[in-house]
C-alpha positions as CSV (number, residue, x, y, z in Angstrom):
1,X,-53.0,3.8,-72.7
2,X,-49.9,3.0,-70.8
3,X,-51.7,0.9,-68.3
4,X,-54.0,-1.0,-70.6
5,X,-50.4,-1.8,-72.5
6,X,-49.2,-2.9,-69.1
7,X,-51.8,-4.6,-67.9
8,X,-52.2,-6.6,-71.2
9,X,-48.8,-7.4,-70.9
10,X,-48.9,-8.8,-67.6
11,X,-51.6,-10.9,-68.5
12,X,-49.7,-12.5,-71.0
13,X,-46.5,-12.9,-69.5
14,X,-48.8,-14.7,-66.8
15,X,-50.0,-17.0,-69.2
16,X,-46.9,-17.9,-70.6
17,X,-45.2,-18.7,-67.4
18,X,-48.0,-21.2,-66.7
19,X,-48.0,-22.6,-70.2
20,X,-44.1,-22.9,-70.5
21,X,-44.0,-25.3,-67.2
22,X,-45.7,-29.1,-67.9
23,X,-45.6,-32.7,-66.0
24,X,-43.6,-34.2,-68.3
25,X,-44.1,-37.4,-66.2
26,X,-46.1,-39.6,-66.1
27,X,-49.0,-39.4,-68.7
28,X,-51.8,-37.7,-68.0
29,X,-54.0,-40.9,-67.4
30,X,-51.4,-42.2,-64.7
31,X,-52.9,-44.2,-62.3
32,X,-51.4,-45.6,-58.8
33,X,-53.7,-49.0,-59.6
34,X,-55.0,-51.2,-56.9
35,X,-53.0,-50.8,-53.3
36,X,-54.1,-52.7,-50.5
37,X,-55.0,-50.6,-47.5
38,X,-52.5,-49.0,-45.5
39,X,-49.4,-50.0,-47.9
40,X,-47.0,-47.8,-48.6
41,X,-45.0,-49.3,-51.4
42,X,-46.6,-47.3,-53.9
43,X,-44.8,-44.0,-55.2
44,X,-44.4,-42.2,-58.2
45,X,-42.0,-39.4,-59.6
46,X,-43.9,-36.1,-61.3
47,X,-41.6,-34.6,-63.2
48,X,-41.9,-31.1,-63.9
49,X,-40.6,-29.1,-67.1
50,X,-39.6,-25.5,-67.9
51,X,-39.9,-25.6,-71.7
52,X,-39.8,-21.5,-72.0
53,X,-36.9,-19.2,-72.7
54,X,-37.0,-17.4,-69.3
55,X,-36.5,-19.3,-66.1
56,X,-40.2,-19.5,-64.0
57,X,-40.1,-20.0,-60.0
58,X,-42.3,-22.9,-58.3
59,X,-44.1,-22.8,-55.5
60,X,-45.1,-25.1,-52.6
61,X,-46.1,-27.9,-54.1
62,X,-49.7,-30.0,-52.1
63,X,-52.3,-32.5,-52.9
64,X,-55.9,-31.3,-52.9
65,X,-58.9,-32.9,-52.1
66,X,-61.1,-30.1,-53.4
67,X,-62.1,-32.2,-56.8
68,X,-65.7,-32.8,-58.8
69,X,-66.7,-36.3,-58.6
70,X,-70.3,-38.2,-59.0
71,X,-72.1,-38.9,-56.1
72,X,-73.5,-42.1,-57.1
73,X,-72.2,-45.6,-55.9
74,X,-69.0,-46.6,-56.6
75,X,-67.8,-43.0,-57.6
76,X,-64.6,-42.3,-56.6
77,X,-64.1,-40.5,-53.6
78,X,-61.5,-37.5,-52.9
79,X,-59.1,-37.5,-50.4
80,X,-56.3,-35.8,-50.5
81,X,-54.8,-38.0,-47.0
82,X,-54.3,-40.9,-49.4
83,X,-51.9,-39.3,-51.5
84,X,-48.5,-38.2,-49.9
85,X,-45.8,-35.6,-51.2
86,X,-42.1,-37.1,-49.6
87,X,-40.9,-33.9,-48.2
88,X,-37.6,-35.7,-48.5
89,X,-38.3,-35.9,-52.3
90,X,-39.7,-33.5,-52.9
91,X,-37.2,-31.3,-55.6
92,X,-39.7,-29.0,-57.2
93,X,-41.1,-26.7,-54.5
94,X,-39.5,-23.4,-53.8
95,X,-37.3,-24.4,-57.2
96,X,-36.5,-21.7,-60.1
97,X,-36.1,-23.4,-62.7
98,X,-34.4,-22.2,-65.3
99,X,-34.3,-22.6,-69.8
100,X,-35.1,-26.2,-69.9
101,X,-34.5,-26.9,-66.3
102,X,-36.2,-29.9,-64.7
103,X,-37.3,-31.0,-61.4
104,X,-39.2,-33.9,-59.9
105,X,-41.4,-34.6,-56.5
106,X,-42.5,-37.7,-55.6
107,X,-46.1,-38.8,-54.3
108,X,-47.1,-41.9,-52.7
109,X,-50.7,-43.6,-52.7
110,X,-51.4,-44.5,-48.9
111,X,-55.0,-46.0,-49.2
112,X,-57.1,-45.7,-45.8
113,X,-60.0,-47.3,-46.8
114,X,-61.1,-48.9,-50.1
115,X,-62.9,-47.9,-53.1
116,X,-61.4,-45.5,-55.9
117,X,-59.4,-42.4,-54.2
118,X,-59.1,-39.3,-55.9
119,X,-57.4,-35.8,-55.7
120,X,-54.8,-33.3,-57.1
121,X,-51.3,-32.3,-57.4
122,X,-50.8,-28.9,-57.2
123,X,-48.2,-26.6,-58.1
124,X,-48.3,-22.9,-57.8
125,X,-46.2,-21.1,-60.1
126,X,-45.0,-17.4,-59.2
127,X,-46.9,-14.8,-61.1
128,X,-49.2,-17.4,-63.0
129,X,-51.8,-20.3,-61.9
130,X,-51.2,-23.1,-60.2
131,X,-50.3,-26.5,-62.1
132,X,-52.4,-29.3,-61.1
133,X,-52.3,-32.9,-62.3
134,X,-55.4,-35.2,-61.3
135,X,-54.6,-38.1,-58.5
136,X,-56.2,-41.4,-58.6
137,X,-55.3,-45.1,-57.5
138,X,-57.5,-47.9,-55.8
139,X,-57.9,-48.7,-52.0
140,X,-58.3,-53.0,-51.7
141,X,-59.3,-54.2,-48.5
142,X,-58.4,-57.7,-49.1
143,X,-59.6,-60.7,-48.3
144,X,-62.9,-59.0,-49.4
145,X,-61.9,-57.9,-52.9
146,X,-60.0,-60.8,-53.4
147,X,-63.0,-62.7,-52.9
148,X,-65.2,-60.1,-54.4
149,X,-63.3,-60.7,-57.7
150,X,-63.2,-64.4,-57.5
151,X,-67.3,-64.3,-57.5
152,X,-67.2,-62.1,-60.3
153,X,-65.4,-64.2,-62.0
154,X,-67.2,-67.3,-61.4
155,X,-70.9,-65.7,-61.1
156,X,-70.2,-63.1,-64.2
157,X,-74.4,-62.9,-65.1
158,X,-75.2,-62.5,-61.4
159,X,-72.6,-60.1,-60.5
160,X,-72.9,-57.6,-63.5
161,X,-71.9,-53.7,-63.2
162,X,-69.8,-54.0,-60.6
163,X,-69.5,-50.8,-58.5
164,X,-66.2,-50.2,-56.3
165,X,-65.3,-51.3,-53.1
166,X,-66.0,-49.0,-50.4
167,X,-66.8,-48.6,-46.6
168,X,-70.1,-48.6,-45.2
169,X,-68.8,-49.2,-41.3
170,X,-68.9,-52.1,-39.6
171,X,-68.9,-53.2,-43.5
172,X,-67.0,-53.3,-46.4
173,X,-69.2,-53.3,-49.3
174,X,-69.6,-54.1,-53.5
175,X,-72.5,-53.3,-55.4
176,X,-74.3,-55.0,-58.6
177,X,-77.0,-55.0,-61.1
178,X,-77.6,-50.5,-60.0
179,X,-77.0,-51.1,-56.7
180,X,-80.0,-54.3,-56.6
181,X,-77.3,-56.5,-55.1
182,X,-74.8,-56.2,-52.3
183,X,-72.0,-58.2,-50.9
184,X,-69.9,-57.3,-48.1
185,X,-68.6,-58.3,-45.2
186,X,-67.7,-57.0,-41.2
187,X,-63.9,-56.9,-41.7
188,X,-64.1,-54.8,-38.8
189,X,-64.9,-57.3,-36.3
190,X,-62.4,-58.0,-33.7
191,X,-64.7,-60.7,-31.3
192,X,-65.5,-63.0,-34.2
193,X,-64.3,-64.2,-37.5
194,X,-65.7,-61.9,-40.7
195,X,-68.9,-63.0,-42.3
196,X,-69.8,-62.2,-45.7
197,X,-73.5,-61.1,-46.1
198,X,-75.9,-60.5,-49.3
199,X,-77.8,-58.1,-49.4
200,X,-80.7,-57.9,-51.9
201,X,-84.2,-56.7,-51.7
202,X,-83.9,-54.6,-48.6
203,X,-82.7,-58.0,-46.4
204,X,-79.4,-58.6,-45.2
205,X,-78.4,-62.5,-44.8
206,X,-75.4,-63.8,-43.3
207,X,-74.0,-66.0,-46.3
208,X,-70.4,-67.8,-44.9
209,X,-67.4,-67.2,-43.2
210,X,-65.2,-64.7,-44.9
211,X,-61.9,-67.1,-44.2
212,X,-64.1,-70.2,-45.5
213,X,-64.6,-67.7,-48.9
214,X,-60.8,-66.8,-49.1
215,X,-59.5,-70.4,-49.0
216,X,-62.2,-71.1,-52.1
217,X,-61.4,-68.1,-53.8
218,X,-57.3,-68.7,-53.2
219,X,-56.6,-65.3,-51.3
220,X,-53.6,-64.8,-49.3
């Protein structure tokens, strides 16, 4: 009976050490936004909140790329190498915090190539689960999306449903109307100026000049 008692005991205490610690911030639907590629401007606090009576002992905190997502076009994908914990800022691992205690670790969204980015904060906490807090912000590879969103603009009938922007090498790619319609372009090229090409039932066409699109469409 003593070790059912136990046992039951640690279970709870277990469960209350996990539910006693919260991100206090930001919200729950926080998201990094839209990041051009490669920029590393963008950062953001979690804070991290003992609300319990007893003090509860953090552990090393990581981002993890091991998350559900769709696998259809323009799902977002994981990767936890977008998202980057300051180890200089970083004032919640290893931390006991105590009655109302709080500490805070920053995270920066470091987009490597574009399309919606996903993945999760974790925390572990000593003697109860882990913490986590779902990751998300948006890779840009400009001029492309700044182009991209120009046409929707202007074309908003032909270029219906958009899907994200994401990497099909040499390309960079956005989808429409299921997937019936692509426009992307080979950013990648280094001997020749980007094109932008369409492609729609099964044929690729070369359409114009990427730069010649950008200077229309007013991109930087």
């Amino acid at each position: 009976m003593n070790n059912k008692i136990f046992a039951t005991c640690a279970l709870l205490c277990a469960a209350s050490a996990h539910a006693q610690v919260t991100i206090s911030d930001p919200p729950a639907d926080h998201n990094f936004g839209r990041i051009p590629l490669r920029a590393n401007y963008a950062a953001q606090y979690f804070s991290l909140t003992n609300s319990g009576a007893t003090s509860v002992t953090l552990g090393q905190a990581s981002i993890d790329g091991q998350i559900a997502t769709c696998a259809a076009l323009g799902c977002p994908t994981p990767a936890a190498m977008d998202f980057v914990i300051d180890a200089g800022s970083d004032g919640c691992s290893g931390k006991t915090l105590q009655a109302g205690q709080s500490c805070s670790t920053l995270i920066g969204f470091v987009p490597s190539t574009p399309g919606s980015r996903v993945a999760n904060f974790v925390v572990p906490i000593v003697g109860a689960s882990s913490l986590t807090r779902a990751l998300a912000g948006v890779g840009v590879a400009n001029p492309i999306d700044c182009v991209l969103d120009w046409a929707e603009r202007s074309y908003p009938q032909l270029l219906s449903a958009p899907t994200a922007t994401f990497a099909y090498p040499p390309f960079y790619a956005r989808c429409y109307q299921g997937g019936a319609l692509c426009i992307g372009a080979d950013v990648l090229a280094t001997l020749a100026p980007a094109s932008v090409y369409l492609y729609q039932g099964g044929v690729m066409n070369r359409y114009e000049y990427l730069s010649k699109l950008a200077a229309t469409a007013y991109c930087e």
